[in-house]
VMD Tcl script that draws the C-alpha trace (Angstrom):
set ca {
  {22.29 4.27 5.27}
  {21.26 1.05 3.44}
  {17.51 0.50 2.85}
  {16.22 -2.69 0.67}
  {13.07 -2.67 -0.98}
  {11.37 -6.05 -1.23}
  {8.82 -5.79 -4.51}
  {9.39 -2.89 -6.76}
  {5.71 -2.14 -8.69}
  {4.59 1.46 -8.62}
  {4.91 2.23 -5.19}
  {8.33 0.60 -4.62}
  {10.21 2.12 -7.83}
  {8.85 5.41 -6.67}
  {10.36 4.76 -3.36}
  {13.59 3.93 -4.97}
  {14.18 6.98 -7.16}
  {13.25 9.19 -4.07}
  {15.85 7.37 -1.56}
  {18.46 6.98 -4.12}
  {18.69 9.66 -6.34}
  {16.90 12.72 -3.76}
  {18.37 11.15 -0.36}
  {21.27 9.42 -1.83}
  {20.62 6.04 0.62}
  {22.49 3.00 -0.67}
  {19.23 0.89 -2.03}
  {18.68 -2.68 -2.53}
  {15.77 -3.76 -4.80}
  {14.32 -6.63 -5.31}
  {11.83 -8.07 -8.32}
  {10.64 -11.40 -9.46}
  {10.93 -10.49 -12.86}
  {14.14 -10.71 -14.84}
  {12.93 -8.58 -17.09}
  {12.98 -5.19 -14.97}
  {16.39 -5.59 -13.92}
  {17.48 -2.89 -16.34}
  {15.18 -0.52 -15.52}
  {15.24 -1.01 -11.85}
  {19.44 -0.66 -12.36}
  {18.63 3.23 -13.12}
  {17.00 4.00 -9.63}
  {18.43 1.42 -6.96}
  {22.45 0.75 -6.44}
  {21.93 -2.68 -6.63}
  {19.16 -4.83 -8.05}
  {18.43 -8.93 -7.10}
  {15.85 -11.22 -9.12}
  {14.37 -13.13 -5.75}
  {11.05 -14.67 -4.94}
  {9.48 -14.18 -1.53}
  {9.66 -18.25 -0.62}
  {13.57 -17.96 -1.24}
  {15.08 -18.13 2.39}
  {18.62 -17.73 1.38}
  {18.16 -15.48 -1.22}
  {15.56 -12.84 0.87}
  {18.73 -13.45 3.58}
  {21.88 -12.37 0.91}
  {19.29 -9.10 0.27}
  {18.73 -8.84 3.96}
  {22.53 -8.29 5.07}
  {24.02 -4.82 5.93}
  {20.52 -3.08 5.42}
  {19.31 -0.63 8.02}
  {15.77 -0.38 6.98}
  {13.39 -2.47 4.99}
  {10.32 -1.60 2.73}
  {7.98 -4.58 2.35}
  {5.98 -3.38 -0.78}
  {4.90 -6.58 -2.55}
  {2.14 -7.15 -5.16}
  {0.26 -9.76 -6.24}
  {-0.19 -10.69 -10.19}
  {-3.61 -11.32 -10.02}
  {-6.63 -11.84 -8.03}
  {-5.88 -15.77 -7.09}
  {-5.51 -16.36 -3.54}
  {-3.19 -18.63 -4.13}
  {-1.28 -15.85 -5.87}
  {-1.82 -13.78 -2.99}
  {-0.67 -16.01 -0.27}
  {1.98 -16.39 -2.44}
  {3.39 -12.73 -2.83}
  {2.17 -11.60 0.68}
  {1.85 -14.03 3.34}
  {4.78 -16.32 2.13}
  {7.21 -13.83 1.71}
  {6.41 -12.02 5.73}
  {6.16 -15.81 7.10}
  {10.29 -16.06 5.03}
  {11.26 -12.85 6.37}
  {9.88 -13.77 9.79}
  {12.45 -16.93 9.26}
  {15.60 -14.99 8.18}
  {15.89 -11.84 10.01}
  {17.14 -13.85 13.07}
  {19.88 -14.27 11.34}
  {20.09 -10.66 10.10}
  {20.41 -8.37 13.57}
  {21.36 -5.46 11.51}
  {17.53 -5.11 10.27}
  {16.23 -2.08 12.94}
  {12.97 -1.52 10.80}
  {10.52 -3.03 8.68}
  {7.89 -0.99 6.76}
  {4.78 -2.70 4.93}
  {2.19 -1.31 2.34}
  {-0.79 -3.14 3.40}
  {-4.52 -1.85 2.36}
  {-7.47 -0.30 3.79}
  {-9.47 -2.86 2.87}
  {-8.86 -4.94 5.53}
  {-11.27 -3.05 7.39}
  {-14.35 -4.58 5.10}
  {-18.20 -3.64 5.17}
  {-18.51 -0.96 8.30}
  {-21.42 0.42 6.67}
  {-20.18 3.44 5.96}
  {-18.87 4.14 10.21}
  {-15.51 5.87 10.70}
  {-12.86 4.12 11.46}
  {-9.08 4.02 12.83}
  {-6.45 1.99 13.62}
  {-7.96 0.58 16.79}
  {-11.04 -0.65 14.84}
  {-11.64 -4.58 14.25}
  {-11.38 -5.54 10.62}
  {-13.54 -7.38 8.50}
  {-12.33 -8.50 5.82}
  {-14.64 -9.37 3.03}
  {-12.75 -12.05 0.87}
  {-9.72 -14.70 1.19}
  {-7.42 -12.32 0.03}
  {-8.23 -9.44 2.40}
  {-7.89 -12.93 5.02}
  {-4.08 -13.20 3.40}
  {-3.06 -9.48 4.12}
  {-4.25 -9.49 7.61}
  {-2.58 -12.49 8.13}
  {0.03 -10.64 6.66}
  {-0.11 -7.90 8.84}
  {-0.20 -10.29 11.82}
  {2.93 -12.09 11.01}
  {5.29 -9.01 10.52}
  {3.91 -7.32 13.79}
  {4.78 -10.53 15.95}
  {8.66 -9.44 14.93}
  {8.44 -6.41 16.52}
  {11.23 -6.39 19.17}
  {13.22 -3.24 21.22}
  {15.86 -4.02 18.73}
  {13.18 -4.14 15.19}
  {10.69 -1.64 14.77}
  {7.59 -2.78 12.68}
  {5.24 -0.16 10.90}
  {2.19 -1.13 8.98}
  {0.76 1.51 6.49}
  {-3.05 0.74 5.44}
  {-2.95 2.43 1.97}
  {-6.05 3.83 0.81}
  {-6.71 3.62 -3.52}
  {-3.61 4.10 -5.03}
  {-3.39 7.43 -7.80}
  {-0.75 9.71 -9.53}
  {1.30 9.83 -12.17}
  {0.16 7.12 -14.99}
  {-2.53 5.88 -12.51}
  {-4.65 8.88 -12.63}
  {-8.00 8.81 -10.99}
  {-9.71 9.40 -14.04}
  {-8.74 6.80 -15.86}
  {-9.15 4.35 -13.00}
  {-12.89 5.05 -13.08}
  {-12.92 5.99 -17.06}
  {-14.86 2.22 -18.14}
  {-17.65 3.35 -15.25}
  {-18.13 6.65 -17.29}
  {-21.55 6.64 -19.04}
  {-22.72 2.97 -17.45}
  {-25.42 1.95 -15.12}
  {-24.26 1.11 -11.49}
  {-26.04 -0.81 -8.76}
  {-26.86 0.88 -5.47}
  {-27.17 4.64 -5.04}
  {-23.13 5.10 -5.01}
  {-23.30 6.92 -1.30}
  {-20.31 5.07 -0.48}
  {-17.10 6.38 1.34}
  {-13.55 6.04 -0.82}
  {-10.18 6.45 0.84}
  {-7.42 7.81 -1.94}
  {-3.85 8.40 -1.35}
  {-1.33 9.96 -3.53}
  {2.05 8.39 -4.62}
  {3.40 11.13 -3.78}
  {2.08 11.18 0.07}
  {2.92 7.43 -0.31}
  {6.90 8.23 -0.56}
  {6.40 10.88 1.51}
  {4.75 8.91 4.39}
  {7.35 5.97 4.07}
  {10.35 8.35 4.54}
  {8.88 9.96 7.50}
  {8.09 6.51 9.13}
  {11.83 5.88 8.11}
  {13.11 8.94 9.68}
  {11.34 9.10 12.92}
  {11.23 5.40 13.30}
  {7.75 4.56 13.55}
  {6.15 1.50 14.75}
  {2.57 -0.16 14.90}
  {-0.50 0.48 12.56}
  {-1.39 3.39 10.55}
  {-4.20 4.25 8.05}
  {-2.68 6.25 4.93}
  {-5.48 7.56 3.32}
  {-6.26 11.45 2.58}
  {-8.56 13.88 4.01}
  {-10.92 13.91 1.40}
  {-13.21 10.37 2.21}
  {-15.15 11.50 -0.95}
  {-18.98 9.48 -1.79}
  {-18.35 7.90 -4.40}
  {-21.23 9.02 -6.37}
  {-19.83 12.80 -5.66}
  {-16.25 11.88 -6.88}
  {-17.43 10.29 -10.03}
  {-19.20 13.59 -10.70}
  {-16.38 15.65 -9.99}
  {-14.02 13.11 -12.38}
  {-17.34 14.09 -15.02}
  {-17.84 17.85 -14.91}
  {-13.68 18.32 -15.29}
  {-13.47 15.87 -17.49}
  {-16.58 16.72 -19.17}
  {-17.72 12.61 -20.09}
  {-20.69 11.36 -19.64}
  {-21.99 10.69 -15.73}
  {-22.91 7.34 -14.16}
  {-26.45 6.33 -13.40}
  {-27.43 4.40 -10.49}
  {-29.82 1.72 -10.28}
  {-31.09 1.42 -6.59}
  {-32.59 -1.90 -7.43}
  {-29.28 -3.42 -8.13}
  {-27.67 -4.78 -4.90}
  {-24.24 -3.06 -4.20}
  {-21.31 -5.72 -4.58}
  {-18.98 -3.37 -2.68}
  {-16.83 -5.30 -0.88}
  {-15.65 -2.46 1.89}
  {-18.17 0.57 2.73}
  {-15.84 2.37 5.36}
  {-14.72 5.81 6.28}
  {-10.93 5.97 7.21}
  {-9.53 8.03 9.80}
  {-5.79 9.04 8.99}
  {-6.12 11.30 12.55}
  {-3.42 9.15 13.93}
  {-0.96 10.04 11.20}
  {-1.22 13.51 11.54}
  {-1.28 13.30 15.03}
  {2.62 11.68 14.60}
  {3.50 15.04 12.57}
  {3.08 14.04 8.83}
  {1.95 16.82 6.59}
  {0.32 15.71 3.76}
  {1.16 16.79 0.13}
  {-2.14 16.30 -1.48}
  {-4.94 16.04 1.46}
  {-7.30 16.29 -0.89}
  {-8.15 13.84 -3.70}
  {-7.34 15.37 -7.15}
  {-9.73 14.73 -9.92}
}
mol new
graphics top color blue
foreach p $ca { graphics top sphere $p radius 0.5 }
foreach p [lrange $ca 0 end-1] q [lrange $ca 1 end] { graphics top cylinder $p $q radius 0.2 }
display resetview
């Protein structure tokens, strides 16, 4: 089996080491840095410096690969950036993979966010999104692009990644500069967490039962904010955030994420609760 991983950050390395070293698939990764060639070399057969505009280049990865994870980031908040890393490289993929039949599936971390301001309502994969900025505009796009391919012969899944945690991205220090600090609003606001580990987990079960379409990968927990930073406090035993209800709330998503429709498909997660 040959698998190619387009963008190798946190989630796609960890991918890597799990397909190549635990499954012993044949991987292709790819990076836009020259510098992480080395590294990469220790977890993926074969490693290729390639931006997302390059047409030929995305097509040289492309050949002889089975499946393909789609698991770009941007460097930085720019949209510009963004459209860059995201939407560029789906509409150059969209161009090649015509000329690439042996492709059968194409797996994308998207985000959560899409889903914007809901005002705290529950929602799944059938919801409308919202999103709240140009950038959340450029993954949906995204998103849009990369299910249009979707064929008998190419299966597309999109995975809506809640906040990403685990091993050197710990929850605590994610939220560690908010420790001791005045917040606006009343922080009664629904998160969505999912581990890396669920992350790798949740890709290779798309992989191996072939799933299509849209799904939310977030865990069970949908913890208030304002109750998960007091969790993070007590364990970590820091000093706890107060909340100035005066202050307007700049949250740019207030939304409770179903993952029902995951579970439903048969994945078990490994951490469905979000570990302070």
């Amino acid at each position: 089996m040959n698998v190619a991983i387009i963008g190798c950050g946190y989630v796609g390395s960890a991918v890597s080491r799990y397909w190549s070293q635990t499954l012993g698939l044949t991987v292709t990764a790819t990076t836009t840095t020259p510098q992480r060639v080395e590294s990469l070399e220790k977890i993926a057969n074969r490693v290729v410096v390639v931006n997302g505009n390059d047409a030929e280049g995305l097509k040289s990865v492309l050949q002889g690969q089975n499946t393909v994870l789609l698991s770009v980031g941007a460097k930085g908040r720019d949209p510009q950036i963004y459209q860059q890393a995201y939407q560029k490289t789906a509409q150059t993929l969209a161009a090649v993979l015509p000329q690439v039949p042996e492709v059968k599936h194409i797996i994308y971390t998207g985000s959560y966010g899409l889903y914007g301001d809901q005002n705290g309502a529950t929602v799944d994969e059938n919801s409308p999104v919202a999103p709240s900025s140009k950038n959340y505009q450029i993954l949906h796009k995204t998103e849009e692009i990369l299910l249009e391919l979707a064929s008998e012969n190419l299966k597309v899944c999109i995975l809506r990644l809640g906040g990403i945690y685990g091993p050197g991205r710990e929850i605590v220090k994610i939220f560690s500069r908010m420790f001791g600090t005045t917040q606006p609003g009343n922080g009664r606001y629904p998160t969505a967490w999912i581990h890396l580990d669920d992350i790798v987990g949740a890709i290779e079960f798309v992989r191996q039962n072939q799933l299509g379409g849209i799904y939310n990968l977030v865990d069970n927990s949908n913890l208030m904010l304002r109750d998960l930073i007091n969790s993070l406090c007590q364990k970590h035993d820091v000093s706890n955030v107060t909340w100035d209800v005066s202050q307007p709330n700049n949250r740019p998503y207030n939304v409770r994420v179903s993952n029902q429709k995951l579970q439903e498909s048969g994945y078990q997660f490994i951490h469905p609760q979000t570990l302070v």
